[in-house]
PAGUMAR-108704 format. One record per residue (C-alpha): residue number from 0; x, y, z. Coordinates in nm, 3 decimals, always signed. Layout:
<atom num="NUM" c1="X" c2="Y" c3="Z"/>
...
END
This chain:
<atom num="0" c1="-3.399" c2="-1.129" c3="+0.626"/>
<atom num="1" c1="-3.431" c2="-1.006" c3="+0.284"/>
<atom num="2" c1="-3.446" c2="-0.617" c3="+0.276"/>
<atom num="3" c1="-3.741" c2="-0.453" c3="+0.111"/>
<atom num="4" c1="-3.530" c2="-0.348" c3="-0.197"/>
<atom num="5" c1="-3.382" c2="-0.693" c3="-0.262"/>
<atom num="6" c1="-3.732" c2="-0.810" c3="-0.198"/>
<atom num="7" c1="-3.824" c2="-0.632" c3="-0.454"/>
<atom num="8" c1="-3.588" c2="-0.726" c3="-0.697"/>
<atom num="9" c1="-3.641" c2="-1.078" c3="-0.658"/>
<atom num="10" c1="-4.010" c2="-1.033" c3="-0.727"/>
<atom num="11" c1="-3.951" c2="-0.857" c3="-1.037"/>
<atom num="12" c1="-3.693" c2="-1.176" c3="-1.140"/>
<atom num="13" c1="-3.980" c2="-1.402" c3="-1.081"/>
<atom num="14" c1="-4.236" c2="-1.213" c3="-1.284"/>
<atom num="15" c1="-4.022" c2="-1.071" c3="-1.532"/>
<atom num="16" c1="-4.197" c2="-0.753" c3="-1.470"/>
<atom num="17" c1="-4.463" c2="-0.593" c3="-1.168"/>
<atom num="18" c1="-4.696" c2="-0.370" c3="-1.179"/>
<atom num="19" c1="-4.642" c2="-0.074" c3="-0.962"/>
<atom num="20" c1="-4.949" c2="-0.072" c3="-0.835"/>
<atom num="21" c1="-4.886" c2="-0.436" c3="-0.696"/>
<atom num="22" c1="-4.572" c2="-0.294" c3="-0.533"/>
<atom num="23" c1="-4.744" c2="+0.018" c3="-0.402"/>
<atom num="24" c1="-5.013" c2="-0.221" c3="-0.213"/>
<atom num="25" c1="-4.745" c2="-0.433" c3="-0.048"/>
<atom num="26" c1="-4.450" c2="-0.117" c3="+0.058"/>
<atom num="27" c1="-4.714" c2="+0.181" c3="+0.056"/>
<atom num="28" c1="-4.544" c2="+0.542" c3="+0.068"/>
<atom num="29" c1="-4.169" c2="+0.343" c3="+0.139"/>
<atom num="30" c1="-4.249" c2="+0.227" c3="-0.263"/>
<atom num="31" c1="-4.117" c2="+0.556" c3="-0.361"/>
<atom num="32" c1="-3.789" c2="+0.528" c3="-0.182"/>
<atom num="33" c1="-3.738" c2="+0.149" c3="-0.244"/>
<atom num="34" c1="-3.820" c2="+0.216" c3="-0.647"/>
<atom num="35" c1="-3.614" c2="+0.522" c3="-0.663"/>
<atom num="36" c1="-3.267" c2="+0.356" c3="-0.494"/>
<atom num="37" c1="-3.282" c2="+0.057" c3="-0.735"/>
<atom num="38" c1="-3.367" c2="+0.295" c3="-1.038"/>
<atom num="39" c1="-3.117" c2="+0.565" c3="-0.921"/>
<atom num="40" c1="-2.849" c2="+0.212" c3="-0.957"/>
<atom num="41" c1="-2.989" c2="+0.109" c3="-1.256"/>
<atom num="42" c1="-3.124" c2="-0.204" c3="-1.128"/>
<atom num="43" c1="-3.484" c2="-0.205" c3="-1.223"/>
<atom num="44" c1="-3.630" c2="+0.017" c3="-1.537"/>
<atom num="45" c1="-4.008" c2="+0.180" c3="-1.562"/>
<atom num="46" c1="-4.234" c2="+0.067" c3="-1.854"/>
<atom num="47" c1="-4.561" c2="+0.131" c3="-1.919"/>
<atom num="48" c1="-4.743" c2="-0.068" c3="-2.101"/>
<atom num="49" c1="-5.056" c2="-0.073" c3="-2.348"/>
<atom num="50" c1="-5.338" c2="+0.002" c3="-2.098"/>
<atom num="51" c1="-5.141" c2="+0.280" c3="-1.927"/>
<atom num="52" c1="-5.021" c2="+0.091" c3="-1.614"/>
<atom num="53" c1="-4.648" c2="+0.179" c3="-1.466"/>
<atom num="54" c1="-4.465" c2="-0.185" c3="-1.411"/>
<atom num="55" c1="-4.152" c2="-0.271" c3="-1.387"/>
<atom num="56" c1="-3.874" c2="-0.524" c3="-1.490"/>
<atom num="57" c1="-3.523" c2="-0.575" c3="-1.429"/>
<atom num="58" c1="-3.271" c2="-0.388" c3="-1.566"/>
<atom num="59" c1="-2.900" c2="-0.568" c3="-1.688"/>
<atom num="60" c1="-2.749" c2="-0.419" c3="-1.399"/>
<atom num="61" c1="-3.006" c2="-0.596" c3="-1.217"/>
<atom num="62" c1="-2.945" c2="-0.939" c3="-1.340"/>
<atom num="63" c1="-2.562" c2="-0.886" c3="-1.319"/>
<atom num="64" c1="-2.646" c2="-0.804" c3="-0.926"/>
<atom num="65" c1="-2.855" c2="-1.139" c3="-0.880"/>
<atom num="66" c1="-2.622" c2="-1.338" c3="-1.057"/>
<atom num="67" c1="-2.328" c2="-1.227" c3="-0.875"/>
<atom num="68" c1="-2.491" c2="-1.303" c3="-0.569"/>
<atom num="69" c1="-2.595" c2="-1.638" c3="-0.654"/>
<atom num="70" c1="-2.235" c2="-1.732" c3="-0.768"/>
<atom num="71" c1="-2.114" c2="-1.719" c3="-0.365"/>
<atom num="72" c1="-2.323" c2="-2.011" c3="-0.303"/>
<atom num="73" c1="-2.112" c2="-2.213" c3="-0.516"/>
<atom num="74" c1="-1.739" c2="-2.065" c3="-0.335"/>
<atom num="75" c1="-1.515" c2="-2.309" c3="-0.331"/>
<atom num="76" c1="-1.318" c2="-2.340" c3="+0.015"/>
<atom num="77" c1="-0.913" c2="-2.282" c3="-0.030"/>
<atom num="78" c1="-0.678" c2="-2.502" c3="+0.103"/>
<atom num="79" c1="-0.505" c2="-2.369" c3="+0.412"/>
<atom num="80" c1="-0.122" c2="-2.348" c3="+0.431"/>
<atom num="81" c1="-0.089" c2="-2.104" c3="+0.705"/>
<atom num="82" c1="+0.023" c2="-1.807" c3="+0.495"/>
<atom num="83" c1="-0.137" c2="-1.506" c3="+0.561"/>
<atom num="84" c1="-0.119" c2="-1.169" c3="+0.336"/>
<atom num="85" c1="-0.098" c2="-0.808" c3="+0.405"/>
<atom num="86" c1="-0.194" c2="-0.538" c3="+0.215"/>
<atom num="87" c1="-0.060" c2="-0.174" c3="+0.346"/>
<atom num="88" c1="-0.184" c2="+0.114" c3="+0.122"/>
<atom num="89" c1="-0.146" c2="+0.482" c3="+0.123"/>
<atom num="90" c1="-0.288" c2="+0.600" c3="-0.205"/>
<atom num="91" c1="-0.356" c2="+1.043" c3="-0.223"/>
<atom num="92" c1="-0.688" c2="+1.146" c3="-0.210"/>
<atom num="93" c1="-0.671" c2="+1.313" c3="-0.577"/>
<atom num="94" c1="-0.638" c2="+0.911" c3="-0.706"/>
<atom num="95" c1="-0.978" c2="+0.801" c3="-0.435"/>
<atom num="96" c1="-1.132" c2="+0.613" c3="-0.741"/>
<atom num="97" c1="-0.862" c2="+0.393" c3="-0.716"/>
<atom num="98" c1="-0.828" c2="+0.357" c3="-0.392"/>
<atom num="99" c1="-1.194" c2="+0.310" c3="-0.347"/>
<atom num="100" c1="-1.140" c2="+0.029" c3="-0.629"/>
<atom num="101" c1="-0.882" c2="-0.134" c3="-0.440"/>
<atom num="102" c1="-1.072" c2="-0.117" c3="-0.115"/>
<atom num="103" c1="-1.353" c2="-0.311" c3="-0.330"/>
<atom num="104" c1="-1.148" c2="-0.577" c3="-0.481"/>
<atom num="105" c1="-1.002" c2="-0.617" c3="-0.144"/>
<atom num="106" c1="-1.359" c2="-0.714" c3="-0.021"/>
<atom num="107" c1="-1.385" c2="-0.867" c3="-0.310"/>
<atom num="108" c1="-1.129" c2="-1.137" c3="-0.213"/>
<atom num="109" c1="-1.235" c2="-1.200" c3="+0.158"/>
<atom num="110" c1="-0.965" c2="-0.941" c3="+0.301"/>
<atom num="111" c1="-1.031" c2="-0.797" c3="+0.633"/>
<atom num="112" c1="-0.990" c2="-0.481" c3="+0.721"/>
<atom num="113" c1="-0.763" c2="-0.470" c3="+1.060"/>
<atom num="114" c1="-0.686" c2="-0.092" c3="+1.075"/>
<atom num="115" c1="-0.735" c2="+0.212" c3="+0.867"/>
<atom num="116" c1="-0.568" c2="+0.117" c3="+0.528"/>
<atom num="117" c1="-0.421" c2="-0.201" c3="+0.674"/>
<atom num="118" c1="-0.606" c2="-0.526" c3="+0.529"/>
<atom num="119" c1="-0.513" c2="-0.888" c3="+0.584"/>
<atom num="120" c1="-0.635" c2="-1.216" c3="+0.443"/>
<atom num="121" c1="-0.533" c2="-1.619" c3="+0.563"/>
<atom num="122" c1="-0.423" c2="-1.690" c3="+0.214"/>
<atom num="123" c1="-0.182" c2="-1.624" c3="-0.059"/>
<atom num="124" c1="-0.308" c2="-1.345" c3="-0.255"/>
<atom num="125" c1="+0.037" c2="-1.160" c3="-0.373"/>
<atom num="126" c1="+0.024" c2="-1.200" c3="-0.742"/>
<atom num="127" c1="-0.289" c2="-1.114" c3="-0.762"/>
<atom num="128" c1="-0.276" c2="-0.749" c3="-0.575"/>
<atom num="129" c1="+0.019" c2="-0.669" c3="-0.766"/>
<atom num="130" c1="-0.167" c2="-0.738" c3="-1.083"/>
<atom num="131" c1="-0.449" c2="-0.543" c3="-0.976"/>
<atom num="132" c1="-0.201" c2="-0.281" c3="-0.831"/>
<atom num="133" c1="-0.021" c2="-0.238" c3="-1.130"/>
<atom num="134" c1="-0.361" c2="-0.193" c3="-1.342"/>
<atom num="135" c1="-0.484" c2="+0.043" c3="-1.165"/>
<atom num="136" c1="-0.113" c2="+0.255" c3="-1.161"/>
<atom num="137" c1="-0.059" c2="+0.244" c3="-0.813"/>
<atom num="138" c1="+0.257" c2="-0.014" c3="-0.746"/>
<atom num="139" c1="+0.398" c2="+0.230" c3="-0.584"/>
<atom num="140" c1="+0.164" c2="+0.323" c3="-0.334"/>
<atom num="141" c1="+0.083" c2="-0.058" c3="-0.242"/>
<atom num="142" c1="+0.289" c2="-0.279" c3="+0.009"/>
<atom num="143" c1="+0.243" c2="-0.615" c3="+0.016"/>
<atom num="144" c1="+0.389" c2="-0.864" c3="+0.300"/>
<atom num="145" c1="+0.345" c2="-1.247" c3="+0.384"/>
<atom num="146" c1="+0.371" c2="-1.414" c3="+0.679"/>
<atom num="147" c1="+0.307" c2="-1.744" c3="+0.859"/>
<atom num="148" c1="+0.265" c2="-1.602" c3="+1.212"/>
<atom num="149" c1="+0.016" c2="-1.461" c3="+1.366"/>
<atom num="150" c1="-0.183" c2="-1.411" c3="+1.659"/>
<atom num="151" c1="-0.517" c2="-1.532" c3="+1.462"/>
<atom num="152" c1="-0.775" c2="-1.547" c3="+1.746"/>
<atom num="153" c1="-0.705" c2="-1.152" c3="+1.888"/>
<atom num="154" c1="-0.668" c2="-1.076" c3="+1.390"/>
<atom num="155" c1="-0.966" c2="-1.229" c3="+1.353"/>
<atom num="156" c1="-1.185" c2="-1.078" c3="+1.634"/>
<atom num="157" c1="-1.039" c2="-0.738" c3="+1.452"/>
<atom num="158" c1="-1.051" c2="-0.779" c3="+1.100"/>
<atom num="159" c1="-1.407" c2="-0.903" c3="+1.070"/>
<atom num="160" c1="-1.705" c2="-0.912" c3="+1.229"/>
<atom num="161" c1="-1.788" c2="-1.283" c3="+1.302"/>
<atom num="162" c1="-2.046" c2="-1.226" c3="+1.560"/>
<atom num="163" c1="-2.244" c2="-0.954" c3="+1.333"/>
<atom num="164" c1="-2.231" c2="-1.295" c3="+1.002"/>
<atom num="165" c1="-2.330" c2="-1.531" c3="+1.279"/>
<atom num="166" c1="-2.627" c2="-1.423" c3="+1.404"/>
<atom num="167" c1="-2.777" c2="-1.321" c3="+1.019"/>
<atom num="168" c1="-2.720" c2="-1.711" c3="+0.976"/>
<atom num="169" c1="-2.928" c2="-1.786" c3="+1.310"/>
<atom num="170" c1="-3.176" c2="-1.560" c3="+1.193"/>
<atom num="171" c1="-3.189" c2="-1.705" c3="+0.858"/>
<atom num="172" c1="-3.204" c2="-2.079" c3="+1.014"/>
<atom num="173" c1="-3.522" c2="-1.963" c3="+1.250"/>
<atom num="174" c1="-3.706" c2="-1.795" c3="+0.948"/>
<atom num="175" c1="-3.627" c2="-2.045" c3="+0.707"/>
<atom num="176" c1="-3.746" c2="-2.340" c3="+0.921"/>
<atom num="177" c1="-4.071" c2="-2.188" c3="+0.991"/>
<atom num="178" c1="-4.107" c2="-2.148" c3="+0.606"/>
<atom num="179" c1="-4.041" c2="-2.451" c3="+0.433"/>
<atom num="180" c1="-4.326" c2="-2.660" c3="+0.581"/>
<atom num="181" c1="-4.555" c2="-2.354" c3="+0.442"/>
<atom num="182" c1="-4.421" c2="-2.374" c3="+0.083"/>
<atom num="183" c1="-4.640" c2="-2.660" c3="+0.007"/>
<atom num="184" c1="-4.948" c2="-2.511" c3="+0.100"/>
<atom num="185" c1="-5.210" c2="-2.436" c3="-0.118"/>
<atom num="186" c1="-5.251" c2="-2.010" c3="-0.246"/>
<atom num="187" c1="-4.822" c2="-2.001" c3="-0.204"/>
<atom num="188" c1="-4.618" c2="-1.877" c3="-0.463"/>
<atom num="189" c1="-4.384" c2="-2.149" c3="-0.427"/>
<atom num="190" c1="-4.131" c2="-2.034" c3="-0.691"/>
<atom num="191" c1="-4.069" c2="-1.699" c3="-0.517"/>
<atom num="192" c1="-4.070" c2="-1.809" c3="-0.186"/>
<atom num="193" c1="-3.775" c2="-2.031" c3="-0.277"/>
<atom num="194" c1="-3.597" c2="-1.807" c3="-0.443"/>
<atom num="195" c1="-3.625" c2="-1.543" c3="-0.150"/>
<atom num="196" c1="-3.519" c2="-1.797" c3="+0.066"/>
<atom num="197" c1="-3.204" c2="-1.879" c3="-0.142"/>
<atom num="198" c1="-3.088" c2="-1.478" c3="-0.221"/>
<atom num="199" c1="-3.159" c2="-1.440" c3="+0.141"/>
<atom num="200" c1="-2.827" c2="-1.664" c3="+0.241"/>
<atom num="201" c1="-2.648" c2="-1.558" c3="-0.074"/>
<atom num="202" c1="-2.625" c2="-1.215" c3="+0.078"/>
<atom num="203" c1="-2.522" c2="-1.350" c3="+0.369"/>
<atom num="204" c1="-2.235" c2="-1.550" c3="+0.229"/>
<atom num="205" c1="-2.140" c2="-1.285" c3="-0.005"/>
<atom num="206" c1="-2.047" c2="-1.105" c3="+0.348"/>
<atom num="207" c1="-1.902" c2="-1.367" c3="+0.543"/>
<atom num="208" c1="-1.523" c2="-1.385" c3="+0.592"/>
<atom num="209" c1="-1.369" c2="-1.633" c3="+0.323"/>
<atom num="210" c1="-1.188" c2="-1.763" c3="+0.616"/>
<atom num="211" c1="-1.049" c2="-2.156" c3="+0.632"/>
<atom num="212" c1="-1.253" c2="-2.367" c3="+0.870"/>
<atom num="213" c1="-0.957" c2="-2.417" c3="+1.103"/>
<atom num="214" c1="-1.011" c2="-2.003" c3="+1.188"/>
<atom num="215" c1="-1.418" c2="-2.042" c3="+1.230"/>
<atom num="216" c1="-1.582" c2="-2.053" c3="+1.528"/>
<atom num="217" c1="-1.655" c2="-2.487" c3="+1.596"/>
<atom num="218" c1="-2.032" c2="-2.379" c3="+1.605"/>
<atom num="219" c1="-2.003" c2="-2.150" c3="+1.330"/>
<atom num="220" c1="-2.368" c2="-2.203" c3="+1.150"/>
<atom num="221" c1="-2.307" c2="-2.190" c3="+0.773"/>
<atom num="222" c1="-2.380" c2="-2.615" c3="+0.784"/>
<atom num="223" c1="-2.647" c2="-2.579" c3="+0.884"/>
<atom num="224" c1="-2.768" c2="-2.280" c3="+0.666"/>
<atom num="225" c1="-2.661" c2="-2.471" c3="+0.349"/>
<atom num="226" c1="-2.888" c2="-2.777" c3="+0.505"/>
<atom num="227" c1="-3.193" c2="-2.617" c3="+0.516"/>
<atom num="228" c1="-3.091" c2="-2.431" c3="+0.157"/>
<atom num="229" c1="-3.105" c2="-2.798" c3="-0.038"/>
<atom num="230" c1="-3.454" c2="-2.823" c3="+0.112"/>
<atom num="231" c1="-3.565" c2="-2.564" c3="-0.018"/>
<atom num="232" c1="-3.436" c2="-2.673" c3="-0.372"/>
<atom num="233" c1="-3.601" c2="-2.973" c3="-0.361"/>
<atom num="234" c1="-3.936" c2="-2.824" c3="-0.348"/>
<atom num="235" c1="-3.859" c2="-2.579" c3="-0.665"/>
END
């Protein structure tokens, strides 16, 4: 499920802007909290307008967010040729931007994090660490290694958390079959109902392993999730 501050923002994408006291009927005193972490990342902004009344709309940052959610639904699956990477880092704690940075684009990639500053991927990804090593000045600090073998089933269960992905897709399957057949119906905001719906497994895939199918579980649930997603579509 969506959480309240996403919820939130998704509104305010749908309206173009909200008036607070809309919001404050809907998330009571947790409005204050939930307005204050998206303002705080410059995701929403505060307006008033003519009559007084606080509302608000999305900031750039904001839009940037929501698009670069959106753009995992349209990932493209690699091609698999059994050649795994390994990134070993040990960057000083005077240069943590950077190794924060590196940690992100790491993420960023589908990299999982096997121990401490130890992170491994299923595909080639050497040229581009050492570019991004070498912009951010710290070649030196940065080890990268291929391989072919490894032990993927004991890697996998290590480096990321499968189980945790897998049931957010079950959950979003249950809810999301129980509210298509309710789009329809008269007094629903169909438009924003969708769209909740389709953020909702966005931020799911934008945390799920960018692993080949041969490494996925055989019931792994992201068919079926992308199913009930072009059904959803249909009704916009």
């Amino acid at each position: 499920m969506l959480t309240p501050s996403n919820e939130v923002l998704i509104l305010i994408e749908h309206r173009r802007e909200v008036h607070r006291q809309e919001l404050k009927e809907k998330y009571g005193n947790s409005l204050k909290g939930i307005a204050g972490k998206l303002e705080a990342q410059k995701l929403i902004a505060r307006v008033v307008d003519k009559n007084g009344e606080t509302l608000f709309e999305l900031a750039p940052n904001g839009r940037a967010y929501i698009d670069s959610r959106l753009d995992t639904l349209h990932r493209k699956e690699r091609t698999w040729n059994k050649q795994w990477t390994t990134v070993l880092f040990s960057i000083p704690e005077k240069y943590r931007p950077n190794r924060d940075r590196l940690r992100r684009y790491l993420q960023k990639l589908g990299f999982g994090n096997l121990y401490g500053s130890v992170w491994i991927s299923p595909h080639n990804w050497v040229r581009e660490i050492a570019t991004f090593s070498k912009q951010l000045g710290v070649t030196r600090q940065v080890i990268i290694l291929t391989s072919t073998t490894y032990d993927s089933k004991n890697i996998i269960g290590l480096a990321w958390p499968l189980e945790s992905v897998k049931k957010r897709y079950e959950e979003f399957i249950t809810l999301t079959k129980n509210i298509i057949p309710k789009i329809s119906t008269k007094g629903t905001d169909k438009g924003y109902e969708i769209k909740k719906i389709i953020f909702n497994l966005a931020s799911i895939i934008a945390t799920e392993p960018n692993l080949p199918p041969e490494l996925l579980p055989a019931d792994w649930p992201k068919k079926k999730a992308l199913a009930l997603y072009g059904e959803a579509r249909k009704k916009l």
